[in-house]
C-alpha positions in Angstrom: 83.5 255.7 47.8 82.2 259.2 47.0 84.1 261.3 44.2 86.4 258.6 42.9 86.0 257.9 39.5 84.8 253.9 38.7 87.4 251.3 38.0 88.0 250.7 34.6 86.2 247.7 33.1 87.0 245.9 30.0 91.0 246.1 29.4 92.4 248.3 32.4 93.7 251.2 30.5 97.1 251.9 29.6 97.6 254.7 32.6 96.4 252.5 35.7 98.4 249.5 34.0 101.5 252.0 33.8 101.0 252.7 37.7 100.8 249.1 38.4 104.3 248.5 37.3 105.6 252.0 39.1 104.4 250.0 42.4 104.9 246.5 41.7 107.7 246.2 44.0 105.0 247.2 46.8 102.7 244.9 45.7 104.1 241.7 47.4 104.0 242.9 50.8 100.7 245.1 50.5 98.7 242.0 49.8 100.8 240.2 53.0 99.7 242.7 54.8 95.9 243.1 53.9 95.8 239.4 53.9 96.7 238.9 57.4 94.1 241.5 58.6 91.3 239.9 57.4 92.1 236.0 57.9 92.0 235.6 54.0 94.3 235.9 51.3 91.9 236.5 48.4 90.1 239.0 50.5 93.4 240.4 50.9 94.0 240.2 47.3 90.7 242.1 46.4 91.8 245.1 49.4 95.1 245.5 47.9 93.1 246.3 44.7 90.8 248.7 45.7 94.2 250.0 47.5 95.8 250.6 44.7 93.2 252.2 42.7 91.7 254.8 45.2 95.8 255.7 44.7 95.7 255.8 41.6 92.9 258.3 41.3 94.2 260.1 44.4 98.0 260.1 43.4 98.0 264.0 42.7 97.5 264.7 46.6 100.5 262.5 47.1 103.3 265.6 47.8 106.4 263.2 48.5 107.0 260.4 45.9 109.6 259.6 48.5 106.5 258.3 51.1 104.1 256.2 48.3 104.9 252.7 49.9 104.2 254.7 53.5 100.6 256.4 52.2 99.9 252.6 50.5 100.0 251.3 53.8 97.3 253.8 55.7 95.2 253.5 53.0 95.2 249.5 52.9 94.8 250.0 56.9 91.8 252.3 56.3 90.1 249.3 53.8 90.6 246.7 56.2 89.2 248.4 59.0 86.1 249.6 56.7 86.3 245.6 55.8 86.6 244.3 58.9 83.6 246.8 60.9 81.4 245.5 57.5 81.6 242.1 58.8 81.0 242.9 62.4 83.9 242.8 64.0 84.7 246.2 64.4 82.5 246.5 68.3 83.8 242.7 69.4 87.1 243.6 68.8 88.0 247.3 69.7 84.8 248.0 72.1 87.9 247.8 75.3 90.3 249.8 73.3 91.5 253.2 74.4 94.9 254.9 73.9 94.8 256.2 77.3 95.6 252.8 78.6 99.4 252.2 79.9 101.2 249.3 79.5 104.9 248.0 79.6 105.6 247.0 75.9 106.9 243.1 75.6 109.6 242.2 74.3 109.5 242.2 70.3 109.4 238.9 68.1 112.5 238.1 67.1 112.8 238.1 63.3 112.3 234.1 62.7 109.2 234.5 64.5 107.6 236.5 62.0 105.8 233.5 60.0 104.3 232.4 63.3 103.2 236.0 64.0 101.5 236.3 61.1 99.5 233.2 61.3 98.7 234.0 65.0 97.4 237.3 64.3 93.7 236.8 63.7 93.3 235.7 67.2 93.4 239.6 67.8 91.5 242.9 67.4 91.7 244.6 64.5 94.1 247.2 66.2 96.5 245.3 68.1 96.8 243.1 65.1 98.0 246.1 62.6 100.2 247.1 65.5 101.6 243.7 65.8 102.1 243.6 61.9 103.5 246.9 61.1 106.3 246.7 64.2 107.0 242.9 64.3 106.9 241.8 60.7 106.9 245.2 58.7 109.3 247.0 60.7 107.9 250.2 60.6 108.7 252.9 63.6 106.0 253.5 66.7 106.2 257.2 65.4 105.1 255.5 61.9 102.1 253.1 63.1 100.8 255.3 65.3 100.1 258.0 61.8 98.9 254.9 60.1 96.6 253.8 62.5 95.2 256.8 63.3 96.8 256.6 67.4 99.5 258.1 69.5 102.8 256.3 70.6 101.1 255.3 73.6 98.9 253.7 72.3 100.7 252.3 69.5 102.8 250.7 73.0 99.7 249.6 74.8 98.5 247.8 71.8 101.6 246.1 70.9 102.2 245.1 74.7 98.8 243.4 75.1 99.1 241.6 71.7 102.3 240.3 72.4 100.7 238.9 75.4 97.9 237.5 74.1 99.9 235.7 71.4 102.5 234.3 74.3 99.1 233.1 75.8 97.8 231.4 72.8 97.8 227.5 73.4 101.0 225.4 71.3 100.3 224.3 67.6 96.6 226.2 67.3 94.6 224.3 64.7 93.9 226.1 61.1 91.0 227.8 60.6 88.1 225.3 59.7 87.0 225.2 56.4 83.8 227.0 55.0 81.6 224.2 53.7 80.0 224.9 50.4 76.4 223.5 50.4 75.5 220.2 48.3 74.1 222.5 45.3 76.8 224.4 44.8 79.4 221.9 45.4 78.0 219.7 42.6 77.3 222.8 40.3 81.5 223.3 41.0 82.2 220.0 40.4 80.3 220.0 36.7 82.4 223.4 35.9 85.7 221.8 37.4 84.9 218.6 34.6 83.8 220.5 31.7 86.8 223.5 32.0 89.3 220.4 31.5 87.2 219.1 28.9 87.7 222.8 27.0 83.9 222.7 27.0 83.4 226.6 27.2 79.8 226.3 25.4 78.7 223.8 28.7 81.0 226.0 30.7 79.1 229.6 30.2 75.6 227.4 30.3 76.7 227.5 33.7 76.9 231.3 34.2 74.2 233.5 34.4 73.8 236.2 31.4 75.3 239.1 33.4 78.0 236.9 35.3 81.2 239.3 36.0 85.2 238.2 35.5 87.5 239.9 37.2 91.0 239.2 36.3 93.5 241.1 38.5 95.1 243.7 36.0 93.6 242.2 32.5 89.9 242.9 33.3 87.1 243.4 35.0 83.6 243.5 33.0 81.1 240.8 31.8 82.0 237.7 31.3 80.0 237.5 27.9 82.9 240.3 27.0 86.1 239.0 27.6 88.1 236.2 25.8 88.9 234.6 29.1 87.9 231.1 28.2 90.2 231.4 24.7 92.8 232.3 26.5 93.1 229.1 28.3 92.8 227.3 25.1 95.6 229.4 23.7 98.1 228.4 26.7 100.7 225.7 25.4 101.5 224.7 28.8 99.5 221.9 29.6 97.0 222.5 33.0 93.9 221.4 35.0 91.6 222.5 37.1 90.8 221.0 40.5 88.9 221.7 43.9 90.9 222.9 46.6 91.2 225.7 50.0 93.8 228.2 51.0 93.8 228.8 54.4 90.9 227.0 54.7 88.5 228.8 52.0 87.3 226.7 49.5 88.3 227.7 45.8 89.4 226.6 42.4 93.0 225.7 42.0 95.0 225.8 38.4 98.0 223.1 37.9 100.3 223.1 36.1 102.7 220.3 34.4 105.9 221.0 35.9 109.0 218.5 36.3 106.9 215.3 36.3 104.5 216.6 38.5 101.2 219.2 38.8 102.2 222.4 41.0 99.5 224.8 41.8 99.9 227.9 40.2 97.3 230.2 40.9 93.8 230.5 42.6 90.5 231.1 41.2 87.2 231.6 42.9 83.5 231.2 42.3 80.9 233.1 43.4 77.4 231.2 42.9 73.1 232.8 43.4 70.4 230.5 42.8 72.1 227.7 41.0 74.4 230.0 38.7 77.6 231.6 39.0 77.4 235.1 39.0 80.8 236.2 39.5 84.4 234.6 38.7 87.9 236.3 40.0 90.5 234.6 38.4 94.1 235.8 40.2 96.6 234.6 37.9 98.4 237.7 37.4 98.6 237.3 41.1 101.3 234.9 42.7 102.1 236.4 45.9 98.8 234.9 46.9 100.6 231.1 46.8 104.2 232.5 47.1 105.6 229.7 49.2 103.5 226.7 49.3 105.0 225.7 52.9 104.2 229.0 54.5 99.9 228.6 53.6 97.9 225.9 54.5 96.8 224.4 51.0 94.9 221.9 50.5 94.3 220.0 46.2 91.5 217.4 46.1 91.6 215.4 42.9 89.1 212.5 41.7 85.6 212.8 40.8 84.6 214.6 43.3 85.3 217.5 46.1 84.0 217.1 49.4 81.0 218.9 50.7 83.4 220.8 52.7 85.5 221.5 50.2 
């Protein structure tokens, strides 16, 4: 984005960390929120991110303290609209939409429905699906979607009314999303980092990184791998873990257990990103659990043993 400053690399600094904690009570429900516009929950992850550091370098145009959750909302909207056009579904999914249209507006969701709504939701255009977010699950006012969406009340109504519909439509018990299958090559270079990260092998571990491979962990750091004492601080954690192939929601990714009661609970997701037999990139979301939260609200999937399956 033009005229805001880069993110911090190496150790966030001490001012964005101190606006991290001034909005942590936001955070929960900014990530549900970006995570059920795009279908995924770490791309929601990264949106919130970039959400909450354009604010950060923006936060002197913010006039009323009193509406920070309410501006943290429009501009999340704005990134996953910009997110969602980048992968092309911006002209499938709103090429019909215009606020001129009248409907009747359904009847709302009642409030144990909301789970269901927001597993339903990618079914729908980008528009009807923030509408159907912000009223039926966030509870925000037509006045207040239609400012965040950048519509009138009308259309706010039109767009709720033909979601509803479309979701009352929707066949009983729709299937998960499938799983993105990870080619053979990658799947086995996976599998060797999976083995040697419980083995504490960190020398065979970075032999599988390339020389400018990038970490990001969510408020700790975001730099080159090569600079950060990520692998140390695993080896430094007295609580006893592993490392294993899994999905969430159906994209495949790294999974960290932990020892807990007699049994390994996932605690935390971590994902690879791989170029011409390397990995170039890991995010590592530990400082992140609103992204597992409840375990029976996501589909979640651990596979143990020697090795993950191709679709993995």
């Amino acid at each position: 984005m033009k005229d805001m400053p880069e993110r911090p690399t190496g150790l966030f600094d001490a001012r964005y960390r101190a606006f991290l904690e001034t909005v942590s009570n936001v955070r929960a429900p900014l990530h549900r929120y970006c995570a059920r516009m795009t279908g995924s929950r770490l791309d929601g992850e990264d949106l919130m991110q970039e959400t909450l550091f354009e604010a950060y370098t923006k936060i002197e145009t913010l006039d009323d303290a009193g509406r920070l959750k309410h501006w943290l909302f429009r501009i999340a909207h704005n990134r996953c609209i910009d997110f969602l056009r980048r992968r092309g579904a911006r002209e499938r999914a709103e090429g019909a939409y215009s606020d001129d249209i009248g409907a009747v507006a359904a009847e709302p969701a009642a409030s144990d429905a909301h789970r269901a709504i927001e597993r339903l939701v990618r079914h729908l255009p980008p528009k009807e699906r923030a509408c159907l977010l912000l009223k039926d699950v966030f509870d925000y006012s037509l006045e207040e979607i239609a400012e965040l969406v950048d519509s009138t009340v009308g259309g706010v109504k039109s767009a709720l009314s033909r979601g509803r519909s479309k979701l009352a439509d929707l066949p009983a018990g729709p299937k998960s999303e499938p799983s993105r299958p990870l080619d053979p090559e990658t799947s086995r270079l996976l599998r060797r980092y999976v083995d040697l990260f419980n083995q504490h092998d960190w020398d065979g571990v970075r032999g599988l990184t390339s020389a400018d491979a990038r970490l990001r962990v969510a408020d700790c750091f975001d730099g080159q791998l090569k600079d950060s004492p990520y692998f140390s601080e695993y080896e430094r954690n007295p609580q006893k873990w592993i490392l294993e192939f899994g999905a969430i929601d159906g994209e495949p990714v790294l999974l960290v257990l932990f020892q807990r009661g007699g049994e390994q609970q996932v605690a935390w997701p971590v994902r690879i990103h791989v170029d011409g037999g390397l990995i170039i990139r890991i995010e590592d979301f530990y400082a992140c659990p609103w992204i597992i939260g409840n375990t029976g609200e996501i589909d979640l999937t651990v596979w143990t043993g020697p090795a993950a399956p191709h679709g993995a």
